[in-house]
C-alpha positions in Angstrom: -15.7 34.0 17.7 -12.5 33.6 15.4 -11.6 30.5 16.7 -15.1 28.8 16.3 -15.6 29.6 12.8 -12.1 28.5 12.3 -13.1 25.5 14.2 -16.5 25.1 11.8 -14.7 25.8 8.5 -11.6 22.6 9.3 -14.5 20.4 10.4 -16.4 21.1 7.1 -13.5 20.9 5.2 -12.8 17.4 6.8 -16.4 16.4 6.4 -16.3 17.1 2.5 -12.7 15.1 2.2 -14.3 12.6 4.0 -16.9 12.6 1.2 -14.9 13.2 -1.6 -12.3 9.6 -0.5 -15.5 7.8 0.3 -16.8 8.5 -3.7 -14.4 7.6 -5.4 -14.5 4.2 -4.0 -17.8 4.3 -6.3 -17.2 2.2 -9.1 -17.9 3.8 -13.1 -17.2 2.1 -16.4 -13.7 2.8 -16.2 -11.1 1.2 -14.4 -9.9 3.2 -11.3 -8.0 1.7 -8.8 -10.1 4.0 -5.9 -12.8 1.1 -6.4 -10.3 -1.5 -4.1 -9.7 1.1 -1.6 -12.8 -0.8 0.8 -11.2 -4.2 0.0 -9.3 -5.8 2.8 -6.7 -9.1 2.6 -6.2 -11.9 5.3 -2.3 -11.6 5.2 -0.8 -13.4 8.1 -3.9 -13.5 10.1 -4.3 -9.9 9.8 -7.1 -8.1 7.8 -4.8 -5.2 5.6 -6.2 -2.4 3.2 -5.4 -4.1 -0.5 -3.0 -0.9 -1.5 -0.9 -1.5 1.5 0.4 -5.0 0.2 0.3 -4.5 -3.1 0.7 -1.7 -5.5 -2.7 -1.1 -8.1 -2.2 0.5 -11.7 -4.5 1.1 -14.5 -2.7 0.3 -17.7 -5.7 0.9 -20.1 -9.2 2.0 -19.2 -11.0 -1.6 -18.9 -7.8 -3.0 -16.9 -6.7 -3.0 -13.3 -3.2 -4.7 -12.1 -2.5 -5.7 -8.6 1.4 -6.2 -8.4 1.5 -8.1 -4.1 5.2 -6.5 -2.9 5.0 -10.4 -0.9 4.1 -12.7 -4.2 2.7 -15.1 -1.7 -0.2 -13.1 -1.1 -1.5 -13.7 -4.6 -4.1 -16.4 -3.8 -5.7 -14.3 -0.5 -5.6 -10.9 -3.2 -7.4 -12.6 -5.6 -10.5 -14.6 -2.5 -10.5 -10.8 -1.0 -11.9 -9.7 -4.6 -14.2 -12.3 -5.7 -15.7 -11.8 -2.3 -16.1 -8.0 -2.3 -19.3 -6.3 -3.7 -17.4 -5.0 -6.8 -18.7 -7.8 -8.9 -14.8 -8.4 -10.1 -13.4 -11.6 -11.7 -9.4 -11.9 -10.8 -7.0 -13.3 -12.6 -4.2 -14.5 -11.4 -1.2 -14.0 -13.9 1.8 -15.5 -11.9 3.6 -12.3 -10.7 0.2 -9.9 -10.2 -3.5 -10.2 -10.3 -5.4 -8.7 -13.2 -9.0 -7.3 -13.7 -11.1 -6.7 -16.5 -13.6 -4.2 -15.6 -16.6 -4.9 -17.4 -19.0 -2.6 -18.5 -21.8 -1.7 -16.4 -25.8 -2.2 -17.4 -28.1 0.4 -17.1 -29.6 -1.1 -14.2 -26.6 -1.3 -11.6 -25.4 2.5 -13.3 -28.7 3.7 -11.8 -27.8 1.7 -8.5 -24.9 3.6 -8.5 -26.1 6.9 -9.1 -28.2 6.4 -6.1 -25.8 5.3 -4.0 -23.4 8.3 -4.4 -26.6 10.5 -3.8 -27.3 8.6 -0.5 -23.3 9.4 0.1 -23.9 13.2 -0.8 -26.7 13.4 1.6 -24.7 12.0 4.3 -22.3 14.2 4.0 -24.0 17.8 3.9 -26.2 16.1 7.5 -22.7 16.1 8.5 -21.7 19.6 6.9 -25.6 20.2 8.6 -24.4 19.4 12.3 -21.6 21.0 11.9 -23.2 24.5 11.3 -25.9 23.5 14.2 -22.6 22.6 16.6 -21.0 26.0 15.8 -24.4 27.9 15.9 -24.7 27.0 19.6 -20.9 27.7 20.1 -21.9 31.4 19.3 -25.1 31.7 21.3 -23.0 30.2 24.4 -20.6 32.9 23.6 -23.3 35.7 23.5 -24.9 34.7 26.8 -21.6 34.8 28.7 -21.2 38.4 27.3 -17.7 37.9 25.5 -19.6 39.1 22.1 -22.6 41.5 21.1 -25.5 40.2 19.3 -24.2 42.2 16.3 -21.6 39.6 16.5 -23.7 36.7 17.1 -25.7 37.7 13.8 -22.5 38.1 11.8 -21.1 34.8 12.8 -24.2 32.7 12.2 -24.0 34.3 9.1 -20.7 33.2 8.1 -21.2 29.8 9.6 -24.2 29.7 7.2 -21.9 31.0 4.2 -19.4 27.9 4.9 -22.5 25.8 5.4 -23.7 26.4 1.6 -20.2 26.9 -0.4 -19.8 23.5 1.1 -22.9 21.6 0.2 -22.3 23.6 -3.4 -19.1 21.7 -3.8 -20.6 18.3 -2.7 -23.4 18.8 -5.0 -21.2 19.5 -8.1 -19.4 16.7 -7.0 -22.2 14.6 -7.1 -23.2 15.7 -10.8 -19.7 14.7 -12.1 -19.5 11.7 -10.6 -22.7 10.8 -12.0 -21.8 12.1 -15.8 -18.7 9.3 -15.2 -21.1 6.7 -13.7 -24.2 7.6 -16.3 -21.2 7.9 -19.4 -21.0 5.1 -21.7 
């Protein structure tokens, strides 16, 4: 019984990692170089994550600066951008590519509130499965008699316990990100 809640608890934990890396790709009004973890650059006929060829700093809060470690790479950084969904305008400044975040209208910040609800759901149907997986981990283990019922109550109570402190956590997560996405 140990090792399946054990088993639940590292899955849920994974699940809300999962969620938490996949948010802060979510664009606010400041600049965060999280937003460019989705973009991908054609370098040498390969398709490469953006932050493993080039290193991305924030010097001021309305600022992002891609520094390529291969300054060939510029021109592909720079089409990898404009193309993404961000809504970003590089330029290039010989040695690195710089952004100016601009500030976001009220429409696309509600857009965005959305969208990292849509995320939060998707994450507790995952945190969801997870409790339904373990639930039936239990019950298999009750029927082949290696614990009581007693057992099988308490353990589909914990699993329930992980379930919620989970799906707590995502939801607070949620409501700062949306304070940073909602904050002028």
């Amino acid at each position: 019984m140990d090792d399946v809640l054990k088993d639940a608890k590292q899955r849920m934990d994974k699940s809300y990692e999962s969620f938490e890396s996949h948010i802060a790709t979510v664009r606010t009004g400041r600049a965060n170089p999280a937003v460019l973890d989705r973009v991908s650059v054609d370098y040498y006929g390969a398709s490469m994550p953006l932050n493993q060829i080039a290193s991305i700093s924030s010097p001021d809060p309305r600022t992002l600066v891609i520094t390529p470690f291969d300054k060939s790479a510029i021109g592909e950084i720079e089409r990898a951008i404009r193309e993404s969904d961000l809504g970003f305008n590089p330029n290039d400044q010989g040695d690195a590519v710089f952004i100016t975040v601009p500030p976001l209208n009220d429409e696309r910040r509600r857009e965005l509130v959305k969208t990292v609800k849509a995320m939060g759901e998707e994450a507790k149907v995952a945190v969801r499965n997870i409790r339904r997986d373990a639930n039936h981990e239990l019950t298999a283990l009750q029927k082949d008699h290696e614990i009581t019922e007693d057992d099988l109550r308490r353990g589909e109570a914990d699993v329930q316990k992980m379930t919620d402190d989970v799906a707590a956590h995502i939801d607070e997560r949620i409501k700062r990100k949306e304070a940073e996405i909602l904050e002028v």
